[in-house]
C-alpha positions as CSV (number, residue, x, y, z in Angstrom):
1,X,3.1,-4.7,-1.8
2,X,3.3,-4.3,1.7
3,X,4.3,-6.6,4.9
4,X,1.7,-8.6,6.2
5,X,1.7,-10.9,9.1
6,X,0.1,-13.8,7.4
7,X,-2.9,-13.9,9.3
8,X,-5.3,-16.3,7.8
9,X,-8.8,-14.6,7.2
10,X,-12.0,-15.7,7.6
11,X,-15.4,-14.6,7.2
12,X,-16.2,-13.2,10.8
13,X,-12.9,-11.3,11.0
14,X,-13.0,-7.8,10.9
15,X,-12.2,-5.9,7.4
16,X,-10.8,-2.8,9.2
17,X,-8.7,-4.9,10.9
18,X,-7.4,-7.0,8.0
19,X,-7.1,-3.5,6.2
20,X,-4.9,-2.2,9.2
21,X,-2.5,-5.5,9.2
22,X,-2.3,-5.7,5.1
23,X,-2.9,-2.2,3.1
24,X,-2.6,-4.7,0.0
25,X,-6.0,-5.9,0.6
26,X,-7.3,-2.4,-0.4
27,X,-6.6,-3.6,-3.7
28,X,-8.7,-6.7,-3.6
29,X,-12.0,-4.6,-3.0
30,X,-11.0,-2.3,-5.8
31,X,-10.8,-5.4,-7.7
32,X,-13.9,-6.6,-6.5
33,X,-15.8,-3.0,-6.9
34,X,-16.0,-2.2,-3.5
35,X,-16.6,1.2,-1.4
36,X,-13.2,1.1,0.8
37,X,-15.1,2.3,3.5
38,X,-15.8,-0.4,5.6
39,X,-16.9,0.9,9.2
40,X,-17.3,-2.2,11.7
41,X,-18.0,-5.0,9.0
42,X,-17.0,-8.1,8.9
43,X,-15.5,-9.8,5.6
44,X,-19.2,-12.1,5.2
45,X,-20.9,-8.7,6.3
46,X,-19.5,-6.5,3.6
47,X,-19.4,-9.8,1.1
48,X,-23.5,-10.1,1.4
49,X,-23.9,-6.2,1.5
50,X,-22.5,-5.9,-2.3
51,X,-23.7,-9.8,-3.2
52,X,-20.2,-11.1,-3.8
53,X,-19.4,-14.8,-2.6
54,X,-17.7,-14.5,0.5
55,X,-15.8,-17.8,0.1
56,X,-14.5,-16.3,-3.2
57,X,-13.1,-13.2,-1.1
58,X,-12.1,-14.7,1.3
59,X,-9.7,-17.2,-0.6
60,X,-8.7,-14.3,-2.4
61,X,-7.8,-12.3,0.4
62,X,-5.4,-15.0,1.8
63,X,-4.0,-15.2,-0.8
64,X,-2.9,-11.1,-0.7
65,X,-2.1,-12.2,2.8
66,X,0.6,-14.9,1.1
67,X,-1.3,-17.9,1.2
68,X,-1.4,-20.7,-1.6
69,X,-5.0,-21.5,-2.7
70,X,-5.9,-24.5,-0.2
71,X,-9.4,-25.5,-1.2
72,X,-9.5,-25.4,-5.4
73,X,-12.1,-28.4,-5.5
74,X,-14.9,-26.3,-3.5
75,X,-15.4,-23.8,-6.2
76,X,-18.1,-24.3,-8.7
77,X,-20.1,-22.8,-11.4
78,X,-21.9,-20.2,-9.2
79,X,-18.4,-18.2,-8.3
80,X,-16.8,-18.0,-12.0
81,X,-19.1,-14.3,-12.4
82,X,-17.2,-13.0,-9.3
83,X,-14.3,-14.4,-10.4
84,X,-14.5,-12.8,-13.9
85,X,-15.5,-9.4,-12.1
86,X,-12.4,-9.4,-10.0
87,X,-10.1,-9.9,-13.2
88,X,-11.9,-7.8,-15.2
89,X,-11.4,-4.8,-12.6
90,X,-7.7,-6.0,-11.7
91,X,-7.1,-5.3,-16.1
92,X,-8.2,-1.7,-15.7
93,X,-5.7,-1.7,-12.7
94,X,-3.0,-2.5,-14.8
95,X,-3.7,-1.4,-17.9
96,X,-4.8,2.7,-16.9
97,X,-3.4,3.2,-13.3
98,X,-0.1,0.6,-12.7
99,X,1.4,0.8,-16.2
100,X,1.0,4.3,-17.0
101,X,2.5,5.2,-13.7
102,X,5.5,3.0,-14.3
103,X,5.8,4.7,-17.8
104,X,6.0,8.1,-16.3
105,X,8.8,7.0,-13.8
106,X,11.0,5.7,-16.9
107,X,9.9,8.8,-18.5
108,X,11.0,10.7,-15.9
109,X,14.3,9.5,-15.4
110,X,15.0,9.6,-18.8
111,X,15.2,13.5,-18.8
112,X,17.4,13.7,-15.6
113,X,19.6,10.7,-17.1
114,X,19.3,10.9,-20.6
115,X,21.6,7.3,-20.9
116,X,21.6,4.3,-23.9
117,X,20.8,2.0,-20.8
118,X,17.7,4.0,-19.5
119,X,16.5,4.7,-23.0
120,X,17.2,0.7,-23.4
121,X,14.7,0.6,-20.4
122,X,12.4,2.9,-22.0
123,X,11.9,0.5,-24.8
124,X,11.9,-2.6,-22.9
125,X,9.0,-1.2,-21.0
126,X,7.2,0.3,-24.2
127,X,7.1,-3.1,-25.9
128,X,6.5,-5.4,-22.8
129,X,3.1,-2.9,-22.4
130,X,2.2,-3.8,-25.9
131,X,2.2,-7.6,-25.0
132,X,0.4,-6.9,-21.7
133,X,-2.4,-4.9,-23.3
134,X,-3.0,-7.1,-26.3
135,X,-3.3,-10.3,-23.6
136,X,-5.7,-8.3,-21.7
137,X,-7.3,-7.1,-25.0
138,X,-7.9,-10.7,-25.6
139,X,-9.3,-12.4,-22.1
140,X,-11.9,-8.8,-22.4
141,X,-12.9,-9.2,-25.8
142,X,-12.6,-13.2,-26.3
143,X,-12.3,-15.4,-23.6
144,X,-14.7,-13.5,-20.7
145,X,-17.9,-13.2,-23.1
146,X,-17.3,-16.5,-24.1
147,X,-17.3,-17.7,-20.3
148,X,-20.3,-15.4,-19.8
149,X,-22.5,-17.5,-22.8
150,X,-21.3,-20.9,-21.0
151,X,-22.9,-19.7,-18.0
152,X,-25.6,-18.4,-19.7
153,X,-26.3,-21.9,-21.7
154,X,-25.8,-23.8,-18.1
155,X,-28.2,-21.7,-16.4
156,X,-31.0,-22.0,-19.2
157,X,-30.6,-26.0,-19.3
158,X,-30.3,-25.6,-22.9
159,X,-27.0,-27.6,-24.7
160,X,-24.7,-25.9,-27.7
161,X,-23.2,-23.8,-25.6
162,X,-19.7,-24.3,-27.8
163,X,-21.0,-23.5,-31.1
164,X,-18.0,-21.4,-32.3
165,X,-14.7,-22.4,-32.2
166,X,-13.1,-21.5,-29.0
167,X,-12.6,-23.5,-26.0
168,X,-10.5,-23.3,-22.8
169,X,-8.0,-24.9,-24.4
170,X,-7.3,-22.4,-26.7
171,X,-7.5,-20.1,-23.7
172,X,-5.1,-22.1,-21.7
173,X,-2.9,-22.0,-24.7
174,X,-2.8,-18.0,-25.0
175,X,-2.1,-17.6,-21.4
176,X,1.3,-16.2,-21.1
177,X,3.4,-15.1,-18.4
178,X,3.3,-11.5,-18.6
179,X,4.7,-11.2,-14.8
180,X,7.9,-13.2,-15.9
181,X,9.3,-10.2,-17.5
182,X,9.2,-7.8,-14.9
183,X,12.3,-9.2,-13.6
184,X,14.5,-8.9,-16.0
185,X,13.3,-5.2,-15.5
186,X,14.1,-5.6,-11.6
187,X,17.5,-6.7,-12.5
188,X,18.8,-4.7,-15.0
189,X,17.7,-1.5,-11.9
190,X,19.3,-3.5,-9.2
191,X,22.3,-4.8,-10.9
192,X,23.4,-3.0,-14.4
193,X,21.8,0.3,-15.1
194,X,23.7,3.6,-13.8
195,X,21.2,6.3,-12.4
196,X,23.7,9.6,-11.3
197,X,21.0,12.0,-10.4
198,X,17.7,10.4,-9.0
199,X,17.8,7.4,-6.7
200,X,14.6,8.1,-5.3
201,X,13.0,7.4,-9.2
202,X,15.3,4.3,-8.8
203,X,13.5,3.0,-6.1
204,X,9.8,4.1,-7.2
205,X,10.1,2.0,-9.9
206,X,11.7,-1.2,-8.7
207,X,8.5,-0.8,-5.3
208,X,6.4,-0.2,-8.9
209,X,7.2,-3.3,-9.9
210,X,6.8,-5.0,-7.1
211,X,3.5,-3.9,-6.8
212,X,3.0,-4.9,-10.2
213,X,4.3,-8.2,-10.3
214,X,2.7,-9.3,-6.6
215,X,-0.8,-8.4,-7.9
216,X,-0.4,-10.3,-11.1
217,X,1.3,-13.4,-9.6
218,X,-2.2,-13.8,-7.8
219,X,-4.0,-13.0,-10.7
220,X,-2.7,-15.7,-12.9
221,X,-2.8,-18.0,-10.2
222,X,-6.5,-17.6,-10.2
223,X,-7.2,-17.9,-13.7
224,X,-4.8,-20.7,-13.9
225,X,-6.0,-22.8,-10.3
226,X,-9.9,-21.6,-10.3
227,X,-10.6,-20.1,-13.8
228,X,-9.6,-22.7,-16.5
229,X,-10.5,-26.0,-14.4
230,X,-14.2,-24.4,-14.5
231,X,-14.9,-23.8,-17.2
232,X,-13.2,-26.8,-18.6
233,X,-15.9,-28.7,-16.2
234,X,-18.2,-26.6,-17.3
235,X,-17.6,-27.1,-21.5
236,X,-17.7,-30.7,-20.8
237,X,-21.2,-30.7,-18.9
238,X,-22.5,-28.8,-21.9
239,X,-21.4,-30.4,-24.8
């Protein structure tokens, strides 16, 4: 996570420029599958280039630059495969580049501190990653395709669309807070556990976490604000 001025983006600003003043939103085109060269584009510019809905990135993007979503009622039906593509990207960020590299850092410490309290660490981390990849496991394997074959049946015109037993409800239902944890993590590093010979492993992990927890905050803020409202509006004009 890095400081940002808060500048509120909009489509004919600049993304070098909104790059420059927020590194963080580096992240959001990863998430969105984009080249991070950008040359003179603007955010609509680069949006149309790689067809993804500009309005979608751009509420996105404020929210990176700290924003609360402002305009939840003006998304429909036609931005839920962006939406899914962003969360589906922002899972392998987490699950094969954020997490591991957390683990290692534990790891790491470990061996120049081998304590009970890092080792306690260790574990709390190794079974908090368990929960994390099983929830992801699920939204990949479950709840996307089935968001994907509600589209699919609203497209085609056709009804049925719910013919198995599954429903944003149940979605809703499985949707934990798997950021919630990481601060018990931050604390126990900032106000318990004794670290004698690397401070500098101290502090990548708690910036680690950070990271972690500022990218998933948005992320469950948009499956929570955008997602589930849409589809819920969209199970109801099927069935």
């Amino acid at each position: 996570m890095y400081q940002t001025n808060r500048k509120y983006i909009t489509p004919d600003m600049k993304m070098s420029d909104l790059i420059l003043d927020n590194p963080s939103i580096l992240l959001l085109m990863e998430h969105f599958g984009l080249d991070l060269i950008v040359h003179e584009k603007t955010v609509i510019q680069l949006c149309d280039q790689n067809k993804i809905n500009s309005k979608v990135f751009t509420a996105f993007a404020n929210m990176y630059n700290g924003f609360s979503l402002s305009e939840v009622d003006t998304f429909t039906k036609n931005d839920i495969a962006d939406i899914i593509l962003y969360l589906r990207n922002s899972h392998n960020y987490y699950e094969n580049e954020k997490y591991p590299e957390i683990r290692n850092y534990i790891q790491e410490l470990y061996l120049k501190n081998s304590s009970a309290e890092i080792k306690l660490i260790d574990k709390f981390f190794d079974e908090y990653f368990e929960e994390v990849k099983e929830h992801l496991s699920y939204e990949n394997r479950i709840a996307f395709p089935y968001f994907n074959e509600l589209l699919h049946f609203s497209d085609s015109g056709k009804s049925g669309g719910g013919k198995h037993d599954f429903s944003v409800r149940d979605y809703s239902e499985h949707h934990t807070d798997i950021e919630s944890k990481l601060n018990d993590l931050k604390e126990l590093l900032l106000k318990h556990v004794p670290i004698q010979n690397d401070k500098t492993l101290r502090r990548k992990i708690i910036v680690s976490l950070f990271e972690l927890e500022y990218d998933l905050t948005i992320h469950s803020a948009i499956e929570e604000t955008i997602l589930m409202p849409l589809i819920g509006n969209l199970e109801k004009n099927i069935n």
